[in-house]
C-alpha positions, -999 to 999 in steps of 0.1 A, spaced: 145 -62 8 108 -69 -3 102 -91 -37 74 -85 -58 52 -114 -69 54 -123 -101 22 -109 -110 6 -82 -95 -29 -73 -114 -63 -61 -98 -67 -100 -83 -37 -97 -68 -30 -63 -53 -49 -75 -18 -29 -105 -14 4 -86 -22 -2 -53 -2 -7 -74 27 21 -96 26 42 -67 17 25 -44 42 35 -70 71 71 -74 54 77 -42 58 65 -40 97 96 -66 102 123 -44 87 133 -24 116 168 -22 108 167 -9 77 167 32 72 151 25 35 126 0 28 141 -12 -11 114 -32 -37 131 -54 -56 108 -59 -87 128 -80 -110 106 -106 -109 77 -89 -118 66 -102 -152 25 -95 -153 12 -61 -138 -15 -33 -141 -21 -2 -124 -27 -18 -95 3 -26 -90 14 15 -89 -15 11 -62 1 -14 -40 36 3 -41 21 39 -35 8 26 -5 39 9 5 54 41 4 34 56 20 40 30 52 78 37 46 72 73 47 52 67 80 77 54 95 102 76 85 117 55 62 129 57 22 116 37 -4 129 28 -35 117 4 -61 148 -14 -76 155 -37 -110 118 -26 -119 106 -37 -158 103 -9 -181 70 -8 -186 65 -4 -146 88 26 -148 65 40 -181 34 32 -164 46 54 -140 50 83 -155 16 76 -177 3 82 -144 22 109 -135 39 90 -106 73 91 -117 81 122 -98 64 109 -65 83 74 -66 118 61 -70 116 35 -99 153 21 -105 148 4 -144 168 -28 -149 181 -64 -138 206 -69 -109 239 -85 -120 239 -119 -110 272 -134 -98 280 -168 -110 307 -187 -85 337 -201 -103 333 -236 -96 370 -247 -71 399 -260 -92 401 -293 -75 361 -303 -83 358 -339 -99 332 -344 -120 325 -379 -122 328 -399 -156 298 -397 -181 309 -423 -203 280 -451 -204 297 -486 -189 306 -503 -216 
């Protein structure tokens, strides 16, 4: 799975698209290359840019792509653009799983000395 940076504006998209672009080289197990964008709080267009061409890599090399736990707006900007036919943008946040904490686990005494 690939994570999107937290933001991803015009001064970013280079960066990101490579760093993604050689991410993506590395996943040769997968048959779908998935985007998680949860973290993705600060983003223009270009991000729509970088992912396009992500894609299109995937594609390339015959692999899916799908854009997971993306923010709405992402998903709207999308479909401003018209691009929300051409992509799979999955709107929303992953549940995150909390591990019960064992039954035997001490915790030591916070009462000040005294």
């Amino acid at each position: 799975m690939l994570l999107l940076p937290t933001t991803l504006t015009h001064r970013e998209a280079r960066e990101s698209l490579s760093m993604l672009g050689l991410a993506l080289k590395r996943q040769t197990d997968a048959d779908d290359v998935v985007v998680d964008a949860s973290g993705l709080l600060h983003f223009d267009s270009s991000a729509l840019a970088v992912l396009l061409e992500c894609q299109r890599l995937a594609f390339a090399w015959g692999k899916g792509f799908v854009v997971r736990s993306a923010p709405p707006k992402l998903a709207q900007l999308a479909g401003l653009y018209g691009l929300d036919e051409a992509m799979t943008i999955e709107v929303g946040t992953p549940a995150i799983t909390v591990p019960a904490a064992p039954a035997d686990l001490a915790f030591a005494d916070t009462q000040p000395p005294g």
